[in-house]
N, C-alpha and C positions, 0 to 999 in steps of 0.2 A: 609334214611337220618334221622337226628335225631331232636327230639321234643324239643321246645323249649316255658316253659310257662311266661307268664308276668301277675306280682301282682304287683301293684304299686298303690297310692294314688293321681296320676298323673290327675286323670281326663279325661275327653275326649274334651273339652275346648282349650287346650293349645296343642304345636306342640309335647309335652315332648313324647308322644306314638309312633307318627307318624316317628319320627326320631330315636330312638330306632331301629322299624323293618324294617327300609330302610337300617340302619347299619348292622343287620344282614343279610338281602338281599344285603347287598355289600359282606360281608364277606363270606356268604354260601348261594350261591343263589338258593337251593332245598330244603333247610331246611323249617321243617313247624313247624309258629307261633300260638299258642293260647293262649288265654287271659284267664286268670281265672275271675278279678278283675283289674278295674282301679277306681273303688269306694269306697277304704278306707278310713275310713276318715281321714284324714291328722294325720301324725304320731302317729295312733294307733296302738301298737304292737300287742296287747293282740286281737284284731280285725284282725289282718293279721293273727297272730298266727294260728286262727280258723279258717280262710280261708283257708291256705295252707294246715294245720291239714286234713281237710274234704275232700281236693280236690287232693293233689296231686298221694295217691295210684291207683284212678282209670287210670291213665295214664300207657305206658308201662315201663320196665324195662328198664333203662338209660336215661328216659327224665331229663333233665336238667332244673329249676327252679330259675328264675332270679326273685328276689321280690326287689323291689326299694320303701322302706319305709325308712324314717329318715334314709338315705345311706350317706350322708355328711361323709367326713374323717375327722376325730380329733383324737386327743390322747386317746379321753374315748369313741372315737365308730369307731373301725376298721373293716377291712373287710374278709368277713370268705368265701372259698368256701368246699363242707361238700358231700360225699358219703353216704347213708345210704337209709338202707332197698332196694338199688339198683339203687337209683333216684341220682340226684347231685341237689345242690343247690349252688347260688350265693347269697349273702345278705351283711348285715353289722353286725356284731355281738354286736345284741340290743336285745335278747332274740325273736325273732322272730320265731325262731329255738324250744323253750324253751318245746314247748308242744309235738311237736312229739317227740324229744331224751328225753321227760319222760317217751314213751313206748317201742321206739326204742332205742339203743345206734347203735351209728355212727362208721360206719367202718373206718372212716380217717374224719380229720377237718386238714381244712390247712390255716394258715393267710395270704392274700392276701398281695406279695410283690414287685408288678411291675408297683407301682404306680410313682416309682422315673423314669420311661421309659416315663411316659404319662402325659403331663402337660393339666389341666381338671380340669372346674370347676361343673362337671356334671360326676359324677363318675360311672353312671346304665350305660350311654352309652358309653361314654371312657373305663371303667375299666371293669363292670360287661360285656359287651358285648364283649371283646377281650377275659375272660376268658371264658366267657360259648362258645364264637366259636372255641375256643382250647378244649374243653372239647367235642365239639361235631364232633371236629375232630379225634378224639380218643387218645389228650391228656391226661399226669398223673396229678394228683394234684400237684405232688412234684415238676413241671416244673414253678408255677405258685404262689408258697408260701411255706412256711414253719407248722412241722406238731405242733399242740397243743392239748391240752389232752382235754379240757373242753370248753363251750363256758357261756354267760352271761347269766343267768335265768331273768326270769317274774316275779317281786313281784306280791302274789296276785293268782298265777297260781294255785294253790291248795286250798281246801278247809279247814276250823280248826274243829276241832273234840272237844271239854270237854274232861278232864279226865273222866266223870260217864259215858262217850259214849251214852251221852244221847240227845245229840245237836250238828249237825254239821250248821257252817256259811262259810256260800259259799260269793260270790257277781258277780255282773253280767257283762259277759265278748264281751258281744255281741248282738249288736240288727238287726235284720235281715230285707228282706225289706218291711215285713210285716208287722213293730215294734214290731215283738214278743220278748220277752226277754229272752236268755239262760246262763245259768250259767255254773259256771267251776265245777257242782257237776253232775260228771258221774254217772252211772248208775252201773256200777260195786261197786265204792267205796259208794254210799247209798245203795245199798242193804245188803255188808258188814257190814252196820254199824249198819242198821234196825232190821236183825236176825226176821223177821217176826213181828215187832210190828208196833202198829199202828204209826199214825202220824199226825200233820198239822206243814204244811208248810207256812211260814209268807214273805210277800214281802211288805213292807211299811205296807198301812191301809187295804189289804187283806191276807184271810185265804181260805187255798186250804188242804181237805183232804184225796183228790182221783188222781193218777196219774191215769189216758188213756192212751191203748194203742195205738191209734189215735184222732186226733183232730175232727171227724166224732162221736166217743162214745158217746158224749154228747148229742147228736141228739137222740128225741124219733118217731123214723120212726114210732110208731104208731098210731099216730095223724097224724091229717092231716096237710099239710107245712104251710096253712095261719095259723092254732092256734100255731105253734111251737115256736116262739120267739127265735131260737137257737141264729141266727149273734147278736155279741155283746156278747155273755157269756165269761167270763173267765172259760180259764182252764189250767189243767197243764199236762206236757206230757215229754216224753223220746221222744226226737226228734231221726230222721235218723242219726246222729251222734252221739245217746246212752249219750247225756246232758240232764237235766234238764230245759224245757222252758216253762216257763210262755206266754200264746197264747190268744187273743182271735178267737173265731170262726167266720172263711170269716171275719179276720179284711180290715177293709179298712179304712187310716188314711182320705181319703176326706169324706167318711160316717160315719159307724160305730165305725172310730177310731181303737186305738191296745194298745198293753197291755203297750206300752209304752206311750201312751198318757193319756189312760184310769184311768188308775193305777198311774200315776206316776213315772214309773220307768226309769232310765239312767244308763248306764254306771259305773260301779263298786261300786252301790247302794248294799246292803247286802241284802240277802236270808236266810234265816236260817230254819231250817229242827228242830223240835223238837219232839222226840217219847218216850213212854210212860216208866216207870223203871219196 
């Protein structure tokens, strides 16, 4: 039976979750649900975006992904269901989509068109749940919408380079529940840019000159732990997603705090990356 994952900014609070997979327990009652995320925070794309990004390959081939962020129907945000890299997705087309078909392209996108069937003012569970339990019945897309070549991008989703390629500015896309902060500047495209030269890296009123290849490196294990003073340090890292994250070590926002309290940083605050000519 086929998988089926839930991203939403739903919360766990309110019934919005609970009624979701009761429907699809109506509709396919073998199917198995899991949650990636119900803690985005309210209508952040760029914050789902990363989420879905990160999570959904490790699943099998044909799970189905129903993310219920800013889904409302209107003229200027429709609803897209999308094949690619093997997976399906349900969503709205709000660029939520916008980071994975920057590495993948999508084998089929189809605009959801069976909304005139379903009178709903809650469209994840009317709308998005009739399609993904036809999709996981081993319906086509083309039963359920019509095809379109392209879908909405993410401002912001890329980082800016200088023409002297001497400075790229990124900003930050996501803070984790660590408060650590990661940015949209992968690890492939800085190292492209770097060609081995040095660097610091600026985030508000701190300077970082050293990426880690763990949040651990900073630690001088040869001291002993009472002289260490590591918890609290900033640092900066290529996280398990191959981004760029500003971290402190064992942050803890009721103690030692994180790099978003620490530091200062929010939400599509600028990072910039500057290396030597």
């Amino acid at each position: 039976m086929a998988i089926i994952t839930l991203t939403t900014d739903f919360g766990e609070k309110d019934h919005f979750v609970g009624a979701i997979k009761g429907a699809f327990y109506t509709e396919l009652p073998e199917v198995r649900i899991v949650d990636i995320s119900h803690s985005v925070s309210p209508f952040n794309i760029p914050e789902a975006a990363y989420i879905i990004q990160n999570a959904y390959s490790n699943f099998p081939k044909g799970t189905i992904h129903l993310i219920g962020i800013d889904s409302e129907l209107n003229p200027e945000n429709k609803h897209i269901a999308m094949k690619l890299d093997g997976h399906y997705f349900v969503c709205a087309n709000n660029g939520i989509l916008s980071m994975i078909c920057a590495e993948i392209s999508p084998e089929k996108i189809v605009e959801i068109n069976i909304h005139d069937k379903i009178v709903t003012s809650f469209t994840v569970l009317d709308v998005f749940v009739k399609v993904a339990a036809h999709l996981a019945r081993g319906g086509t897309l083309e039963v359920i919408g019509k095809t379109i070549d392209g879908i909405k991008p993410i401002s912001n989703l890329h980082p800016f380079i200088n023409e002297e390629q001497t400075q790229i500015i990124g900003s930050i896309i996501y803070i984790d529940n660590y408060g650590n902060i990661i940015t949209n500047i992968k690890k492939s495209f800085f190292e492209k840019t770097q060609r081995g030269r040095k660097f610091e890296i600026f985030a508000r009123n701190s300077k970082f000159k050293t990426i880690y290849k763990k949040y651990s490196d900073i630690v001088d294990f040869s001291k002993p732990k009472e002289e260490r003073q590591d918890e609290g340090r900033a640092l900066v890292v290529f996280n398990s997603a191959n981004y760029l994250e500003i971290a402190i070590y064992k942050s803890n926002t009721g103690t030692v705090g994180s790099a978003s309290t620490l530091l200062g940083l929010q939400l599509m605050d600028t990072v910039t990356v500057n290396f030597e000519n």
